[in-house]
C-alpha positions as CSV (number, residue, x, y, z in Angstrom):
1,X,42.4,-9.2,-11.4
2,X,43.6,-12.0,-13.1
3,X,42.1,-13.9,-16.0
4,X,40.0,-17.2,-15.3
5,X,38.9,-20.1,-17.1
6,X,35.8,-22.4,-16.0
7,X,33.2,-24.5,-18.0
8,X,30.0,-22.1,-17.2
9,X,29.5,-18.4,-16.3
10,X,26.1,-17.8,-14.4
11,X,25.1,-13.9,-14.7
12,X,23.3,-13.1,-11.9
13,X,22.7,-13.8,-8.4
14,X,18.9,-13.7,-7.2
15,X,17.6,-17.5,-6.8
16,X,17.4,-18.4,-10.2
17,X,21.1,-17.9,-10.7
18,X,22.2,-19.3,-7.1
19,X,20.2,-22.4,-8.0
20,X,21.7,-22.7,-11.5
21,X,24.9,-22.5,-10.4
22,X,24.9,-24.9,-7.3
23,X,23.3,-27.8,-10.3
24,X,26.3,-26.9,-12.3
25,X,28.7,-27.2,-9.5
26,X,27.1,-30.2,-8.1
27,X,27.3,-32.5,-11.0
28,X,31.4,-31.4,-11.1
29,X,31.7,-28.2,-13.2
30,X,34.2,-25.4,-12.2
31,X,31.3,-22.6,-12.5
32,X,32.1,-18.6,-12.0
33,X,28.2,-16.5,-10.4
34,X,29.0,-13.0,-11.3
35,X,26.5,-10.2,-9.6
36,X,26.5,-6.4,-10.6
37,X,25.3,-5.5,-6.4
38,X,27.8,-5.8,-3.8
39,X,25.6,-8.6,-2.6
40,X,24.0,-12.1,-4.1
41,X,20.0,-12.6,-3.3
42,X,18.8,-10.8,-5.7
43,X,15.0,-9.8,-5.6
44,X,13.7,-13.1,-3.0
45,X,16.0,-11.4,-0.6
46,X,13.9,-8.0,0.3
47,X,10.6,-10.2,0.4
48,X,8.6,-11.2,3.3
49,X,7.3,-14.8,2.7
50,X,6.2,-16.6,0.0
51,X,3.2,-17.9,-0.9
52,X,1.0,-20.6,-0.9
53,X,3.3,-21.7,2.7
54,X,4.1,-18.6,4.1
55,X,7.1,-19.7,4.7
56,X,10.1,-16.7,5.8
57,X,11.8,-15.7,2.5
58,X,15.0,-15.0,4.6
59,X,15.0,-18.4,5.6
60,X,15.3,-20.0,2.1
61,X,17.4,-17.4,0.2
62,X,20.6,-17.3,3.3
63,X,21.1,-21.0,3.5
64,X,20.8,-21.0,-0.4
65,X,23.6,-17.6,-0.3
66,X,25.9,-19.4,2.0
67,X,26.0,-23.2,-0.4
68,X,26.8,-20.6,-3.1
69,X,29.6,-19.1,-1.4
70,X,31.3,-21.9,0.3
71,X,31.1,-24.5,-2.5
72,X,34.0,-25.5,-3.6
73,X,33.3,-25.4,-7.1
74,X,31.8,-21.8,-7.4
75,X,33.9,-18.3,-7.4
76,X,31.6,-15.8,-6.5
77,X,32.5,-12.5,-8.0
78,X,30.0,-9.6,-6.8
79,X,30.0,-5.8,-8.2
80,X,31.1,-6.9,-11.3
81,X,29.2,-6.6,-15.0
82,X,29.8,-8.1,-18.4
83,X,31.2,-5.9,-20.9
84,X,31.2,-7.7,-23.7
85,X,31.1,-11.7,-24.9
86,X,33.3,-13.0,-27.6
87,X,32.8,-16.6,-29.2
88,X,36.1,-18.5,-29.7
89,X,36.9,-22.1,-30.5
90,X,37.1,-22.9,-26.8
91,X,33.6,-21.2,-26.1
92,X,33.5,-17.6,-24.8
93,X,35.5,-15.0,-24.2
94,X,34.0,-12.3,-21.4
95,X,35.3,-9.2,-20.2
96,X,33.9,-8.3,-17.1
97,X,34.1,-4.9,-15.4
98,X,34.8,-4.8,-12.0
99,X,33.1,-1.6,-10.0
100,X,35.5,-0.5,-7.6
101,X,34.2,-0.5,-3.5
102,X,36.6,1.4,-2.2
103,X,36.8,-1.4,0.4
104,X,39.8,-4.2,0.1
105,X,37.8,-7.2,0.0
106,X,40.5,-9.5,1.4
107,X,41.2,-7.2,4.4
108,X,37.0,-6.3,5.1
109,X,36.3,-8.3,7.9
110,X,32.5,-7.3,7.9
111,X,32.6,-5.3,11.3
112,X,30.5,-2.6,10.1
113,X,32.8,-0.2,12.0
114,X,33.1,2.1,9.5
115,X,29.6,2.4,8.7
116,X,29.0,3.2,12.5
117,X,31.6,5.9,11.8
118,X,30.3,7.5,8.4
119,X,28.0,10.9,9.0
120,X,25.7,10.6,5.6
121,X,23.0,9.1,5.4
122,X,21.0,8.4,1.8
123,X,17.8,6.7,1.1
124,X,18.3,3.1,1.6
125,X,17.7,0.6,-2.0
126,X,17.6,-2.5,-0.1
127,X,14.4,-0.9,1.5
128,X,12.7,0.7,-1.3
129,X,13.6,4.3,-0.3
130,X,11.5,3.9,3.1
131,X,14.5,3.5,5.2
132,X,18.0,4.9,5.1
133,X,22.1,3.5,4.9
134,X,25.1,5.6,5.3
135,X,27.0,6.1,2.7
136,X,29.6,3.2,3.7
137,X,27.6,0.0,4.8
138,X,27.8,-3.6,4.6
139,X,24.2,-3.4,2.5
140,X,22.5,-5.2,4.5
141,X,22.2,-7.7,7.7
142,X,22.6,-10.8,6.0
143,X,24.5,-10.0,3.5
144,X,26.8,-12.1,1.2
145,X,30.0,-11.3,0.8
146,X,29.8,-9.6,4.8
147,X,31.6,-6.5,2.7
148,X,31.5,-2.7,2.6
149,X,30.8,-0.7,-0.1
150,X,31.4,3.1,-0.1
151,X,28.5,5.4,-2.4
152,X,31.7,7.7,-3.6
153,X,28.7,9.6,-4.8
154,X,27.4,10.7,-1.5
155,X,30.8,10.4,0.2
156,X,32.2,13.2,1.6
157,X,35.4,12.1,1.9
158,X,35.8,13.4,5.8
159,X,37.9,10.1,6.4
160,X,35.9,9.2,9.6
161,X,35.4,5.4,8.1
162,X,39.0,4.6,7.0
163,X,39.9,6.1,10.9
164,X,38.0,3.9,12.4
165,X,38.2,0.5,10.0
166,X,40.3,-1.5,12.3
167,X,42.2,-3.1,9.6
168,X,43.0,-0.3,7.2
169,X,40.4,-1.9,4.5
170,X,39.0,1.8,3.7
171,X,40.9,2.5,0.0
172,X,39.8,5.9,-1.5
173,X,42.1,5.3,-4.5
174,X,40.5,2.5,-5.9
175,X,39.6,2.1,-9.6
176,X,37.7,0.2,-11.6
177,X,39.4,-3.2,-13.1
178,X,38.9,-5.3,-16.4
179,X,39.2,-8.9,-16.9
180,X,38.8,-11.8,-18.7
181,X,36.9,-15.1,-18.2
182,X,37.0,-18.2,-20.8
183,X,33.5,-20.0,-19.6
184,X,32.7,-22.7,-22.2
185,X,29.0,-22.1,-21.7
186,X,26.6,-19.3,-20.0
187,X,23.4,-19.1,-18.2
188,X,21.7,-16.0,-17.8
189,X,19.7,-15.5,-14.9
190,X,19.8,-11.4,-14.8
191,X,16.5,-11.1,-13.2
192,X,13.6,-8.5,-13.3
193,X,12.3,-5.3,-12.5
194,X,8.6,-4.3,-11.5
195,X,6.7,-2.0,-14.2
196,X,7.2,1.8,-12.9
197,X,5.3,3.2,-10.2
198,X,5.6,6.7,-12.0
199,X,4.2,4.8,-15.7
200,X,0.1,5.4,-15.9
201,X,-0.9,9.4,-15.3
202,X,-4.3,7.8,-13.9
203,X,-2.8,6.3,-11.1
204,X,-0.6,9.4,-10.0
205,X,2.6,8.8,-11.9
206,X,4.2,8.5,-8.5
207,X,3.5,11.1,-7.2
208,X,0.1,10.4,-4.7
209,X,2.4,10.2,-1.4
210,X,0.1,7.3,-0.1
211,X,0.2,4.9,-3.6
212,X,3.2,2.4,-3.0
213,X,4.8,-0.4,-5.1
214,X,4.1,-4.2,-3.5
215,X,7.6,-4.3,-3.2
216,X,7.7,-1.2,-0.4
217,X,5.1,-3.3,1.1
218,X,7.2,-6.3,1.3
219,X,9.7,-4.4,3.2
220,X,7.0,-3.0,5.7
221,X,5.9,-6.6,6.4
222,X,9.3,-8.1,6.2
223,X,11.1,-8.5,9.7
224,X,14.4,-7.4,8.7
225,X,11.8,-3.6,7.3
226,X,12.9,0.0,8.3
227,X,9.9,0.5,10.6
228,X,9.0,-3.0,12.1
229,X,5.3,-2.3,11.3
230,X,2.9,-1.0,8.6
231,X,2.8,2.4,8.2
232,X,1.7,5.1,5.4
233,X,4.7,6.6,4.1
234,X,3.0,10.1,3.7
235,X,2.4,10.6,7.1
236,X,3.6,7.5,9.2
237,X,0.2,6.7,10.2
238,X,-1.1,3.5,11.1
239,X,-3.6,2.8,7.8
240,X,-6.8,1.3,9.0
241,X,-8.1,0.8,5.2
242,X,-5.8,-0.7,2.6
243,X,-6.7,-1.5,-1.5
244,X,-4.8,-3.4,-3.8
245,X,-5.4,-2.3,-7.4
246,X,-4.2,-5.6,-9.8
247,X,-2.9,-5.2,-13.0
248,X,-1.6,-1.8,-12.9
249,X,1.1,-2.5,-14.7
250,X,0.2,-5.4,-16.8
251,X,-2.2,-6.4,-19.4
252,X,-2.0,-2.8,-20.4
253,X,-1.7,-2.0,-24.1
254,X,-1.2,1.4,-23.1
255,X,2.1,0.2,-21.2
256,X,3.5,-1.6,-24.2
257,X,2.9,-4.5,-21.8
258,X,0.1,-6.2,-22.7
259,X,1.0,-10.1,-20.9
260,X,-0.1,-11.3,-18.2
261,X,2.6,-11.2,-15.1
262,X,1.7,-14.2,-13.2
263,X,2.4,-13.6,-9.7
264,X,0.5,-10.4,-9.1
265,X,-2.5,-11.8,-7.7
266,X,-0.8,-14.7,-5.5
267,X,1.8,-11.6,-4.0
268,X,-1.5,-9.6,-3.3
269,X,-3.3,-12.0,-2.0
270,X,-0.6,-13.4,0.3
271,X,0.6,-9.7,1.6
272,X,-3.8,-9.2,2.0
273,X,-2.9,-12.6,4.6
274,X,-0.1,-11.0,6.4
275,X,-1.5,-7.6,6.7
276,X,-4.8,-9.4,8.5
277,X,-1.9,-10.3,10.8
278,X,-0.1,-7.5,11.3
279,X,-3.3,-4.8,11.3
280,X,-6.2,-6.9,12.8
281,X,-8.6,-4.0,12.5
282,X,-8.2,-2.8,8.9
283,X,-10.1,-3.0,6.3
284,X,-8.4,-4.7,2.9
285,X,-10.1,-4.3,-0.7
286,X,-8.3,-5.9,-3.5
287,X,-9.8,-4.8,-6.9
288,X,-9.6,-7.1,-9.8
289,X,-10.0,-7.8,-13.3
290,X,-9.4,-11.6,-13.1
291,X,-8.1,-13.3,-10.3
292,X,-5.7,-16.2,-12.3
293,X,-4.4,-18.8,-9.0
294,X,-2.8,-20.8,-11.7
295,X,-0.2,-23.3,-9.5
296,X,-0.8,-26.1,-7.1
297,X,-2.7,-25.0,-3.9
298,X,-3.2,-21.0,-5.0
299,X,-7.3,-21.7,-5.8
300,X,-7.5,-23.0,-1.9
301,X,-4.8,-19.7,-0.9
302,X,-7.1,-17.7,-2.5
303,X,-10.1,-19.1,-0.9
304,X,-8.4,-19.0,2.3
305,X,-8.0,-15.2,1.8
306,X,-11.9,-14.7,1.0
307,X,-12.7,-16.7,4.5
308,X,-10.3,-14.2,6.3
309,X,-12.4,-11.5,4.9
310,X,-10.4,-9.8,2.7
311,X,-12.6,-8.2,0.0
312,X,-12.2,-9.0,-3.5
313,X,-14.2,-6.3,-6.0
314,X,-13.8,-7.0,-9.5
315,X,-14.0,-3.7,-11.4
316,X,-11.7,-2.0,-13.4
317,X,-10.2,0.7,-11.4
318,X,-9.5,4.0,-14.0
319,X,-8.5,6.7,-11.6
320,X,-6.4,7.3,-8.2
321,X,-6.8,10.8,-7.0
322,X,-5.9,12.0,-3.4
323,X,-8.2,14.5,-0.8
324,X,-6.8,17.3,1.5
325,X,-5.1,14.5,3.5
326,X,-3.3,12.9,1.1
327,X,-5.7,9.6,1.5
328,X,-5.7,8.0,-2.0
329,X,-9.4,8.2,-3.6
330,X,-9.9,5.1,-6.0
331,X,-12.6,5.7,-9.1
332,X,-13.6,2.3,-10.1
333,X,-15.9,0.5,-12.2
334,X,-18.1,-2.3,-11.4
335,X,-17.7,-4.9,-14.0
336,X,-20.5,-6.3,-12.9
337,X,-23.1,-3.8,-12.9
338,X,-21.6,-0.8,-14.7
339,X,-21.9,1.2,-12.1
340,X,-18.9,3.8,-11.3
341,X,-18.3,4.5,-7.7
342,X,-15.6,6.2,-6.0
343,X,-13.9,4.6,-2.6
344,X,-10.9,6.5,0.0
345,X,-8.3,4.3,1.6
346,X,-5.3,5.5,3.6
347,X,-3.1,3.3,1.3
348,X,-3.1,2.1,-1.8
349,X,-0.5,-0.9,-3.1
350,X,-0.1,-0.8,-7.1
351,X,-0.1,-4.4,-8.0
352,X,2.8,-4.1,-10.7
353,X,4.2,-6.6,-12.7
354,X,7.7,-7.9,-14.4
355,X,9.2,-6.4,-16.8
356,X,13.1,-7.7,-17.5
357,X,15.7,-6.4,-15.2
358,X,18.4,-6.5,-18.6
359,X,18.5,-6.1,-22.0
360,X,21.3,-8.8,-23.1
361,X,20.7,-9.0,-26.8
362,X,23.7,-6.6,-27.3
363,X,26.3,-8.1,-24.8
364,X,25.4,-11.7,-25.4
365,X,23.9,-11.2,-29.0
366,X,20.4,-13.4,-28.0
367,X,17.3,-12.7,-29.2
368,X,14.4,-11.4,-27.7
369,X,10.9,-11.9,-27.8
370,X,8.0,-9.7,-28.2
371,X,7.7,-9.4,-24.7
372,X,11.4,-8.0,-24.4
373,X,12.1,-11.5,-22.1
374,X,14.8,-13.6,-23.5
375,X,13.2,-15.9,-26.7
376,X,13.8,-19.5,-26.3
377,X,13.6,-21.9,-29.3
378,X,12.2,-24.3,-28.4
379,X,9.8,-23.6,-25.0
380,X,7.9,-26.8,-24.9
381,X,11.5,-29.3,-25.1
382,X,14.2,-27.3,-24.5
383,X,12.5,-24.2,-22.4
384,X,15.8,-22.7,-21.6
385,X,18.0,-22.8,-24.7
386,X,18.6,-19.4,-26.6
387,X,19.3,-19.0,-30.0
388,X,22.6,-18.8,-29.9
389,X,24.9,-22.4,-28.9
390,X,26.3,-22.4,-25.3
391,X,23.5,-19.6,-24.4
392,X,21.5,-20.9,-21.4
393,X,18.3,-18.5,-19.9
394,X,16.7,-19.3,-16.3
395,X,13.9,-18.0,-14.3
396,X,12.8,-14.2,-15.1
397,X,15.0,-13.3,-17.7
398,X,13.0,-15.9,-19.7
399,X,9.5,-15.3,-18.7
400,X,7.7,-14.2,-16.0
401,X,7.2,-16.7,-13.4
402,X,7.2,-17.2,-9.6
403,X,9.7,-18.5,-7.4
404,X,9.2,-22.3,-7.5
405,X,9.3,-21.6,-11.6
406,X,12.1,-19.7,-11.0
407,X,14.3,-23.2,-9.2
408,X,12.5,-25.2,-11.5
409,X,14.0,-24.0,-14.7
410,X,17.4,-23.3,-12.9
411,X,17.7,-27.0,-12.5
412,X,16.3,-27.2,-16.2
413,X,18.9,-25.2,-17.7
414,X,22.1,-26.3,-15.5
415,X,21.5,-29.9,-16.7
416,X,20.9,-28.8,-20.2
417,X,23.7,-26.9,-20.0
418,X,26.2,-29.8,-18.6
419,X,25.0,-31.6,-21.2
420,X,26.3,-29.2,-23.7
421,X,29.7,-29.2,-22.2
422,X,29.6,-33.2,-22.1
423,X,28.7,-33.4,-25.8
424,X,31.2,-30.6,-26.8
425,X,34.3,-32.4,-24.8
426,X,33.3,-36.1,-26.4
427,X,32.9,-34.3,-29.4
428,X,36.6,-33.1,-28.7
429,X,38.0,-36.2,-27.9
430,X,36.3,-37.8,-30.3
431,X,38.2,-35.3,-32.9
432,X,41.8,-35.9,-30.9
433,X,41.2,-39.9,-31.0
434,X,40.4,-39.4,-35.1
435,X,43.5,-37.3,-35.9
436,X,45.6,-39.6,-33.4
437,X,44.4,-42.5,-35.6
438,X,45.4,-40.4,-38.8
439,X,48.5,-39.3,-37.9
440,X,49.7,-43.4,-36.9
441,X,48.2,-44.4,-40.3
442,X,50.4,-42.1,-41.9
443,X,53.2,-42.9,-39.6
């Protein structure tokens, strides 16, 4: 690929980025979104809806994917990562890797032919595991670029897929490609990660078949999920009884973790709402230390989910065990009373928190803070500017927040970051006009 130039690189493509980069594009700056998936979307994409409106997540995140792609002032480059950032006098220098897809982008036309073709199937990511993709697939439905992407590592090169591609865009001898972008400013908006399923040995490590992650039970209750309904992954049964245990993977010195994640109670409480829905019958227990509704209309979400007859224990729960059939058996205290009880449910959701999805304090050379999140100098007047000049952060890469956060500070850190630019090209004229005005003196 060829080298480009443009006034801001945005590093990732979830909502925090997308947003960030349509402010930047908006208020007339040439602006380059680079994503290491095949796909923009980032985590908003697998959920179900959001909370407190229940509105779809799909909804929100395509039309937000599709502005990104089609505006004129963003270039879109996807399965690509920064290698390595170098400050010059015109800003920054970045060499990005591009992964290779094995698929020519400009020929792809998105018809999913060749994944129709392909005779492997692995473990879908888009679906937590639950569901399954060949090994050539546009990743998923709505999808953005609608383009291919071969797993060489589960490929077994039979040549059933570049037979069938209708336009010959099946290319086994791709490799990977190094370029260079000049961006006179960056914004960092690489996302997060939930805390591992497999972390606390009291909750299983993983390994209870019936203890899932809240974002495998985002995909169950999503419409676009692998089964169209609720099901226990151990056994594919219907569960009639379902706990939430919260902060099992936050404010846990044991961790390393020991902050608050935000959103764990709203995302149990709202998928507590949905599952009423979707399983009439069953019986939902969400165990708590604290229940923290901190944002505008989440006290009256969480009320609603008390009237609905979801049941809220607070206790501290300090072991998940499992009985002959594999139904998860939760030891829990009563903070209240003392007393130790133990309670079986046929599924049990970890309510895990955010931990960063990156480390860029090597590639981009910003600090971090105690937290591992990205440090900002100044939180309360400038809440998204790094330490280092021309260094923008946005939504979870800073902190842990929750979606409307997440735009919020995009907006925040596209118009702090235009202002940067502005200030640096006055300040450049503003040196030009000076040594014009020497140079005719002189003259």
């Amino acid at each position: 690929m060829e080298n480009k130039s443009v006034d801001a690189l945005v590093v990732g493509g979830g909502i925090a980025g997308m947003q960030a980069a349509l402010d930047l594009a908006d208020q007339g700056n040439k602006v380059i979104l680079v994503e290491r998936e095949p796909t923009i979307g980032g985590k908003m994409i697998i959920l179900s809806k959001v909370f407190p409106t229940l509105d779809c997540c799909s909804c929100i995140t395509t039309p937000k994917m599709s502005a990104v792609a089609h505006h004129p002032n963003i270039e879109l480059l996807t399965y690509c990562e920064v290698q390595s950032v170098n400050e010059n006098s015109d800003g920054f220098e970045v060499n990005v890797l591009k992964k290779p897809r094995y698929v020519n982008e400009k020929s792809c036309t998105g018809c999913r032919q060749c994944e129709f073709e392909c005779p492997v199937t692995v473990p879908s990511i888009f679906d937590r595991g639950l569901g399954s993709y060949h090994a050539i697939r546009v990743p998923f439905s709505t999808a953005l670029p609608q383009i291919a992407v071969l797993d060489m590592d589960n490929c077994l090169l039979c040549g059933k897929c570049e037979k069938a591609c209708p336009v010959g865009a099946v290319d086994f001898s791709q490799q990977p490609e190094y370029f260079n972008i000049q961006a006179r400013a960056i914004v960092l908006a690489t996302g997060f990660e939930v805390t591992d399923l497999n972390a606390k040995k009291e909750y299983g490590r993983g390994r209870l078949k019936n203890v899932i992650d809240p974002l495998m039970m985002e995909r169950f209750l999503a419409p676009t999920g692998p089964y169209g309904r609720v099901l226990r992954p151990g056994d594919g049964k219907e569960p009639t009884t379902i706990a939430y245990v919260q902060c099992a993977g936050s404010r846990d010195e044991t961790l390393g973790i020991d902050y608050c994640s935000r959103v764990c109670c709203m995302y149990a409480i709202k998928q507590a709402m949905l599952l009423n829905g979707a399983l009439p019958l069953a019986e939902i227990t969400i165990y708590y230390m604290d229940i923290r509704t901190f944002g505008k209309g989440y006290e009256q979400f969480y009320q609603n989910a008390q009237a609905m007859g979801v049941e809220f224990v607070r206790g501290k729960v300090a072991k998940i065990t499992e009985d002959e059939e594999h139904n998860p058996v939760v030891r829990v205290e009563m903070t209240d009373t003392g007393e130790v009880v133990e309670r079986t449910h046929d599924l049990v959701v970890l309510s895990l928190g955010m931990v960063p999805a990156y480390d860029p304090s090597q590639v981009y050379q910003v600090p971090l803070g105690k937290d591992k999140f990205v440090h900002v100098s100044s939180p309360n007047s400038n809440p998204c500017v790094t330490d280092r000049p021309g260094i923008f952060v946005t939504g979870t890469a800073m902190e842990p927040m929750d979606i409307v956060d997440s735009i919020i500070t995009a907006g925040a850190a596209a118009v702090t970051a235009t202002a940067y630019l502005r200030e640096k090209t006055n300040g450049a004229a503003q040196t030009e006009r000076a040594a014009a005005e020497k140079e005719a003196v002189y003259a």
